[in-house]
C-alpha positions as a Markdown table, in Angstrom:
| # | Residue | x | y | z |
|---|---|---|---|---|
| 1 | Unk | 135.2 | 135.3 | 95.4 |
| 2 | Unk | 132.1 | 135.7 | 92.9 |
| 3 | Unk | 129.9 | 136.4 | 95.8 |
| 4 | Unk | 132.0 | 139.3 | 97.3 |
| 5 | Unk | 132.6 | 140.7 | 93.7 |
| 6 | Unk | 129.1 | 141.2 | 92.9 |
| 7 | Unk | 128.5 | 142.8 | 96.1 |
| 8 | Unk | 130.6 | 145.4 | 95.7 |
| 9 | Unk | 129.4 | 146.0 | 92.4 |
| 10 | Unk | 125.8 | 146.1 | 94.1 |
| 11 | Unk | 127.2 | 148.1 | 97.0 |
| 12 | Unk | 128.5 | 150.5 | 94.7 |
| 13 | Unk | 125.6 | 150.2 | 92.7 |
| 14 | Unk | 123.6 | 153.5 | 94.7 |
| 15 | Unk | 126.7 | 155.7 | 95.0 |
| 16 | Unk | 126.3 | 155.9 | 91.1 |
| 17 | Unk | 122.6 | 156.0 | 90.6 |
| 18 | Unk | 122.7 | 159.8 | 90.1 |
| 19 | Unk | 124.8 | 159.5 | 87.4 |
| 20 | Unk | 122.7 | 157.0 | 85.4 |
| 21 | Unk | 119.5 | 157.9 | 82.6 |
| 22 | Unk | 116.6 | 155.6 | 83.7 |
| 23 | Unk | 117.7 | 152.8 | 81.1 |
| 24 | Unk | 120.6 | 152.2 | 82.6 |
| 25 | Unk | 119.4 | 151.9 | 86.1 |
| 26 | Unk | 116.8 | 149.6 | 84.7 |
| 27 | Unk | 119.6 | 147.1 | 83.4 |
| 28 | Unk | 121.1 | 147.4 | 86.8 |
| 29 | Unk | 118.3 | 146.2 | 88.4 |
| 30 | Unk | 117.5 | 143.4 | 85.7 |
| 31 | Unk | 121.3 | 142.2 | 86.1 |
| 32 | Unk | 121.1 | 141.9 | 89.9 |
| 33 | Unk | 117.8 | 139.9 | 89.5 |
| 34 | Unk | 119.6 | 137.4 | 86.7 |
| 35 | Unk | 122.4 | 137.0 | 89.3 |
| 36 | Unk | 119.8 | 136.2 | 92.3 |
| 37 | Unk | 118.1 | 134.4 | 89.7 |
| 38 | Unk | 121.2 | 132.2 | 88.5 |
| 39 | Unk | 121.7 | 131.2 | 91.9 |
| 40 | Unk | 118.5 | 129.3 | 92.0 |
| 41 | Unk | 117.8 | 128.1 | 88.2 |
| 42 | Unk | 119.9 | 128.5 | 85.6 |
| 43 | Unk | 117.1 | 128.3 | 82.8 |
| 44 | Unk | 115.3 | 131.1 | 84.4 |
| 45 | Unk | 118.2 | 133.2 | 84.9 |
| 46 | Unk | 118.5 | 133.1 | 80.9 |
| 47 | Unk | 114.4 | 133.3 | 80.4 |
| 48 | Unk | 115.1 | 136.6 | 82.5 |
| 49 | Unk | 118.1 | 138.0 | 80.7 |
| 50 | Unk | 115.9 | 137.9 | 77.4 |
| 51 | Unk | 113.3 | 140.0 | 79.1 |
| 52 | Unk | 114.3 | 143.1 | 77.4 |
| 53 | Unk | 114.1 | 141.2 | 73.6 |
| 54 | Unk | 110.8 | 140.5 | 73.8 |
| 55 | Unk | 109.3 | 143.3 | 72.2 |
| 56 | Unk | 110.9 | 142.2 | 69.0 |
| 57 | Unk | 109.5 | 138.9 | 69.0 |
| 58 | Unk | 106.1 | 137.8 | 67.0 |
| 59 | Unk | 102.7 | 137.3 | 69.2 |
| 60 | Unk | 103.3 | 133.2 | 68.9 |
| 61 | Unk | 106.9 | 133.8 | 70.0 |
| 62 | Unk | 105.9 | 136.2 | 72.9 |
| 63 | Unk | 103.5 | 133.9 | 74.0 |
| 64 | Unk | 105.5 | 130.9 | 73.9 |
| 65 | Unk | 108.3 | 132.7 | 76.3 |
| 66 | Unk | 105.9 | 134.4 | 78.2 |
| 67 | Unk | 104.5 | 130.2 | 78.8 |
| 68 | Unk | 108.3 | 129.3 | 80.0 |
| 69 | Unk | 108.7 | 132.2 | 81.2 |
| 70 | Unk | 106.2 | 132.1 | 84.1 |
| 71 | Unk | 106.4 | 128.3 | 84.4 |
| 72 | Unk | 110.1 | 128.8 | 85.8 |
| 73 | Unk | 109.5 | 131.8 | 87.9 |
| 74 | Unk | 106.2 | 130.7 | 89.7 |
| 75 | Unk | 107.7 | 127.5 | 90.5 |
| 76 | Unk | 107.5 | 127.5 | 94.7 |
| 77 | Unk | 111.0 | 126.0 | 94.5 |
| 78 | Unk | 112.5 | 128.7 | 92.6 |
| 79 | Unk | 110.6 | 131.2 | 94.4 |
| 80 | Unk | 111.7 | 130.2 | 97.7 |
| 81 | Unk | 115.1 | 130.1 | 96.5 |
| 82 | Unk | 115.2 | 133.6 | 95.3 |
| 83 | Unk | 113.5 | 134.6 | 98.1 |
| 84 | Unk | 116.4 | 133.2 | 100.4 |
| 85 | Unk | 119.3 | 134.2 | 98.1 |
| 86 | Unk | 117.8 | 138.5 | 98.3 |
| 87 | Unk | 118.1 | 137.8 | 102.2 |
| 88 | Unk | 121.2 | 136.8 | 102.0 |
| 89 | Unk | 122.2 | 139.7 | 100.0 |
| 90 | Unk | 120.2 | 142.0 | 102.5 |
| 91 | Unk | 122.6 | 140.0 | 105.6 |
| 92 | Unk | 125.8 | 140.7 | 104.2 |
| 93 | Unk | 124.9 | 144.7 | 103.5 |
| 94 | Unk | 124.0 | 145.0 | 106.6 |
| 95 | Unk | 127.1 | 143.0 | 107.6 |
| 96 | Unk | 129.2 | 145.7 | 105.6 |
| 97 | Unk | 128.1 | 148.7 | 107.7 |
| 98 | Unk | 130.6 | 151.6 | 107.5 |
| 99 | Unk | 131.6 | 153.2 | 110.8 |
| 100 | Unk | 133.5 | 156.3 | 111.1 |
| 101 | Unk | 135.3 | 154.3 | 113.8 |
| 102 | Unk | 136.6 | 151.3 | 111.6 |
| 103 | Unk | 137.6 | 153.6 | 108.5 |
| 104 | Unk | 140.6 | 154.1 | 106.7 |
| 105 | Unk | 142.9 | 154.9 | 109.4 |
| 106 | Unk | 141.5 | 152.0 | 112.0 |
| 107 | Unk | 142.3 | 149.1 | 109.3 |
| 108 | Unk | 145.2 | 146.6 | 111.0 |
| 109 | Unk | 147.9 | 148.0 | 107.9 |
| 110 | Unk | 147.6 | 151.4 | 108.2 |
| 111 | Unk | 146.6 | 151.7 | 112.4 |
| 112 | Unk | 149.2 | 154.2 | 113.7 |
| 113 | Unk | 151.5 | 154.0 | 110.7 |
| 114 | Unk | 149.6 | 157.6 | 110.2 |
| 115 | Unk | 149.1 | 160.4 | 112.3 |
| 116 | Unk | 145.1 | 159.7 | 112.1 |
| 117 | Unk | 142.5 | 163.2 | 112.7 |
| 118 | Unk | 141.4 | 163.9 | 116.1 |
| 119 | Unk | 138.0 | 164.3 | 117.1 |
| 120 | Unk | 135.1 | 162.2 | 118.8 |
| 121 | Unk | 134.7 | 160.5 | 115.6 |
| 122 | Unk | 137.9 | 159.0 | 115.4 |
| 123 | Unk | 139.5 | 156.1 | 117.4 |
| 124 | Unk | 142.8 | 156.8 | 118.3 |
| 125 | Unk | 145.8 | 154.6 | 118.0 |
């Protein structure tokens, strides 16, 4: 259920990227890589959420996350990970393909409950 929710919101994601300032898009981006990133190590996932504090940290602070930091994310295990949960993603976009033929008037509750448009872009009932 968590999976197909945040794919919608990623789905969505580009429909709206007109509409955002460059900050915003930013954060998008940032919060699809914790999720990714939460599917492989939890302790990263938070490293990587902190990302946009670290400019208010001191220089012994900033180097000390900066240490865990890339510890967690150059691990090969958590690198392989991430790499296979962004494929996975990338499968079930391509998975959600839209067709003119399987739109709104195709889906098993509404086929032929409406008078559906005619034209070589649309099944008929």
């Amino acid at each position: 259920m968590k999976k197909k929710i945040l794919l919608i919101i990623i789905t969505c994601t580009p429909l709206t990227a007109c509409t955002l300032t460059p900050q915003e898009q930013a954060q998008k981006k940032l919060s699809f890589q914790i999720s990714l990133a939460r599917q492989c190590d939890t302790v990263a996932a938070k490293l990587m959420a902190q990302l946009p504090k670290i400019s208010t940290l001191n220089e012994q602070q900033r180097a000390s996350f900066n240490k865990k930091y890339q510890e967690r994310v150059n691990n090969p295990s958590f690198q392989s990970c991430y790499k296979k949960a962004f494929k996975s993603y990338e499968i079930e976009l391509q998975q959600i393909k839209w067709d003119t033929n399987s739109g709104f008037f195709n889906n098993k509750p509404f086929n032929c409950e409406f008078n559906p448009p005619t034209g070589p872009y649309w099944g008929a009932c």
